[in-house]
C-alpha positions in Angstrom: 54.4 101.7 17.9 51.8 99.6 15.7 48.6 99.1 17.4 48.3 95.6 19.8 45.5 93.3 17.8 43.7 91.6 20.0 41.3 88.8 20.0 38.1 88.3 22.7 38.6 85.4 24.8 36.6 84.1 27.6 35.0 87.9 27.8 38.6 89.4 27.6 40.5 91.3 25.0 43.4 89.1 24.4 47.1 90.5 22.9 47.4 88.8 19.7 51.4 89.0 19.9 54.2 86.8 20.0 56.7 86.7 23.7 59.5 88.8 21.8 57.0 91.6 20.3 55.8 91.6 23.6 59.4 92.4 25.6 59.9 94.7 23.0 56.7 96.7 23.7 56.8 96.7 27.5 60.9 98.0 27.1 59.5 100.9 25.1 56.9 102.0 27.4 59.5 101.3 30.1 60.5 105.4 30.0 57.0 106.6 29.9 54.9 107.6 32.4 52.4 107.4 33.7 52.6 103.5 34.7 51.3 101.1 31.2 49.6 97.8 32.9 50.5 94.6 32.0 48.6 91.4 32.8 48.9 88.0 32.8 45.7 86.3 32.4 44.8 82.3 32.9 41.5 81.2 34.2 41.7 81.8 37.3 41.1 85.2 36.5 38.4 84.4 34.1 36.4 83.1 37.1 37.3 86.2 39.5 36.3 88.7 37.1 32.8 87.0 36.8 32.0 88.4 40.5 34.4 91.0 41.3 33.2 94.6 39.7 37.2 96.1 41.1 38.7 93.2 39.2 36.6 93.6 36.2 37.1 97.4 35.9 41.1 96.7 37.0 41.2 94.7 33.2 39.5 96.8 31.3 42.0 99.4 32.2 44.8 97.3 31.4 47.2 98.3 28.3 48.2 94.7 27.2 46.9 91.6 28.5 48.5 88.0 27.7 47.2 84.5 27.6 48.7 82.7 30.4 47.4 79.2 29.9 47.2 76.8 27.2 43.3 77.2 27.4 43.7 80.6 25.6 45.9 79.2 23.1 43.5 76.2 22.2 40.7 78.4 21.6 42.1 81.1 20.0 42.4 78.4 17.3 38.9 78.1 16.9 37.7 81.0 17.3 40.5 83.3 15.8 42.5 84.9 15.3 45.0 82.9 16.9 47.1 83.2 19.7 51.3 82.5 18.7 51.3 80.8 22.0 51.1 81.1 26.2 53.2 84.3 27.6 53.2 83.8 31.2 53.7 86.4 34.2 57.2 84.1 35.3 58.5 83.7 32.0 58.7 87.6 31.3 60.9 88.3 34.5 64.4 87.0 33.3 64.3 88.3 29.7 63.1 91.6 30.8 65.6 92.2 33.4 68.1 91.1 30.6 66.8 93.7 28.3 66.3 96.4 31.0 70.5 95.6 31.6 71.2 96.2 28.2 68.8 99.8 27.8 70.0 100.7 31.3 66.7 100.9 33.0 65.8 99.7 36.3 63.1 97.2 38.0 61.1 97.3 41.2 60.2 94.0 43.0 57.0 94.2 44.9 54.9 91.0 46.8 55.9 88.6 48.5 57.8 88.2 51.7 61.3 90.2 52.4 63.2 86.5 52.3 61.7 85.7 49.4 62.6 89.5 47.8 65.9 89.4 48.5 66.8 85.7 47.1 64.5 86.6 43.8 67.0 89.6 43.4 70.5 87.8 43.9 69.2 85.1 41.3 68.3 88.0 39.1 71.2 90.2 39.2 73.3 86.8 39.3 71.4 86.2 35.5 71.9 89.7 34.7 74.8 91.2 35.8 74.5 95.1 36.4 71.0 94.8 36.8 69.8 98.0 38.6 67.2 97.5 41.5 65.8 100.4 42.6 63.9 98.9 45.3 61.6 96.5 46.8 59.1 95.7 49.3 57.1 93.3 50.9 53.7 94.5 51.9 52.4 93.1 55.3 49.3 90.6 55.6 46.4 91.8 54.7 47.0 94.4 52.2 44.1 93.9 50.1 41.8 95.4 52.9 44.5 97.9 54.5 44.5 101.2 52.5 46.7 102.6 54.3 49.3 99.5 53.3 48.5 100.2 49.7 49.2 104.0 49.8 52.4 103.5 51.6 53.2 100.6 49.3 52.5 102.8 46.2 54.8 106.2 47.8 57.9 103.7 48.6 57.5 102.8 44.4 57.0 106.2 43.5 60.5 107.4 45.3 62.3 104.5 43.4 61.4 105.9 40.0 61.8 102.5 38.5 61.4 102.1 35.0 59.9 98.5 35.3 57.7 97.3 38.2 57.0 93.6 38.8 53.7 93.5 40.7 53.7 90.1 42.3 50.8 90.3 44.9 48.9 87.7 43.6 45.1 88.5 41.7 43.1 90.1 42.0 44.8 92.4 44.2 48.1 92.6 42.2 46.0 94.1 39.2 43.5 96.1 41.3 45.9 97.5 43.3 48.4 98.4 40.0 45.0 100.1 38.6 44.3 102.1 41.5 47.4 103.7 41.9 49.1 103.4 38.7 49.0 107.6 38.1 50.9 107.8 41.5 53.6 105.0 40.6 56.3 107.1 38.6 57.1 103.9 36.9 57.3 103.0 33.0 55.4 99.9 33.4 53.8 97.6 36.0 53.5 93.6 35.0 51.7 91.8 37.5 53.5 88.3 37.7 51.7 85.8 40.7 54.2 83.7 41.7 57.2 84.7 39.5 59.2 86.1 42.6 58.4 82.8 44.3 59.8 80.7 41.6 63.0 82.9 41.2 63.7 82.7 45.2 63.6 78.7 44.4 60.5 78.0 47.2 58.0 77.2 44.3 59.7 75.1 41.1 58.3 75.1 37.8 56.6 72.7 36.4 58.9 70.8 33.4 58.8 72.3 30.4 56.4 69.5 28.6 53.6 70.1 31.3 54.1 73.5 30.2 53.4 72.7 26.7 50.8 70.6 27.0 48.6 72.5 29.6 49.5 70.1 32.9 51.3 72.9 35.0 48.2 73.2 36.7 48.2 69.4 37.9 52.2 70.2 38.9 51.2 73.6 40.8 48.7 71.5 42.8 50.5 68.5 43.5 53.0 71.1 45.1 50.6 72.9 46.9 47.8 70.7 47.3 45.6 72.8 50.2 46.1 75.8 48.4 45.5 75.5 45.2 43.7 72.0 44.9 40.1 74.3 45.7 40.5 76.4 43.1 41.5 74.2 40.4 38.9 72.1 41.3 36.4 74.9 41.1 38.1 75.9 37.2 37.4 72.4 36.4 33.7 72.2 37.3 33.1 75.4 36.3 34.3 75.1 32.3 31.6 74.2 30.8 29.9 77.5 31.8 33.2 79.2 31.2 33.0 78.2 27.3 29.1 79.0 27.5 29.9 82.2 28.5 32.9 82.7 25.8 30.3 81.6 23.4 27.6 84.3 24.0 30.3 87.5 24.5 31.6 86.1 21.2 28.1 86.5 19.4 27.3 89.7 21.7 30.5 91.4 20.1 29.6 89.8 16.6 26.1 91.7 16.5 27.4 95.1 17.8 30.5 95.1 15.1 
């Protein structure tokens, strides 16, 4: 496979690669082992990484990270080289199952709650007929700080042998926890996807496909869930000008060590 080009973004190596290229590499790794990460990244992982070491280390570890967000995609225009556009976590669930019908490999669904797990896999197997599930699970509350939650978590993967694994935990713990176990996974690849099971199982919608385009699905997301996400797109907004401060001085940092 031809090396990922990346481009540094908000203190983050960025996949310079367009959503096709990008199924197409996470469907070869699919058979490998051990596990290849996959993240999603939008800013509010930009502003957990600035005080969480685990989440920081979990990233640097990671064998393709994607701009999820229009942010990246506006930047990457001035600083280069530019991003083709947004890949988010959701938006890689459908066409992956699709392609993991067609090669005849199989997906794991991890996160959320049992309900939510088993509605998100009728509406995919509905899509892609012969899908093979090997599994899923719904860790309990709490499973950040329970250990012994994330070890049994990471055995009931391991017995499934899936080829892909949707990690949908929510971050940082979706990507810490993939990075912390992913030699123990027997899995192809782990994507960590947020809310992507939610939106499947129909109890979150999407935001339309214009809000999408022109960087609103944040204002959508929190009109939805106003208590819960209202904080911490408020604390994104008020923090951006030291976000782009911060882009700024990596950017030169990187410049003067090349």
């Amino acid at each position: 496979m031809r090396e990922i080009t990346t481009t540094r973004l908000f203190g983050i190596d960025v996949a310079v690669i367009d959503f096709q290229t990008a199924i197409e590499r996470i469907v070869g790794w699919a058979r490998t082992r051990p596990a290849r990460l996959v993240f999603t990244c939008n800013l509010d992982h930009v502003l957990k990484r600035r005080t969480d070491a685990t989440f920081r280390a979990a990233y640097a570890g990671a064998d393709l990270v994607v701009g999820d967000g229009m942010p990246f995609v506006w930047l990457s225009r001035l600083s280069g080289p530019r991003l083709p556009h947004r890949i988010s976590g959701s938006e890689l669930i459908v066409p992956l199952c699709e392609a993991a019908t067609r090669e005849g490999l199989s997906v794991f669904l991890l996160g959320s709650t049992e309900d939510r797990l088993a509605r998100a896999e009728a509406a995919l197997t509905a899509i892609a007929p012969g899908l093979r599930v090997a599994g899923r699970h719904a860790p309990p509350f709490g499973f950040r700080a329970d250990a012994a939650a994330q070890a049994e978590a990471a055995e009931i993967v391991a017995r499934a042998r899936a080829d892909i694994l949707f990690v949908a935990l929510g971050p940082p713990t979706q990507e810490i926890w993939s990075a912390a176990f992913r030699d123990r996974l027997d899995c192809g690849v782990a994507i960590c996807i947020g809310a992507g099971l939610d939106f499947l199982a129909g109890d979150v919608r999407r935001a339309p496909p214009w809000m999408q385009r022109t960087g609103l699905e944040w204002l959508w997301r929190t009109l939805q869930e106003p208590r819960r996400l209202a904080p911490r797109y408020g604390r994104i907004i008020a923090l951006l000008p030291v976000i782009l401060r911060d882009h700024v001085r990596d950017r030169r940092q990187k410049e003067r060590v090349k």
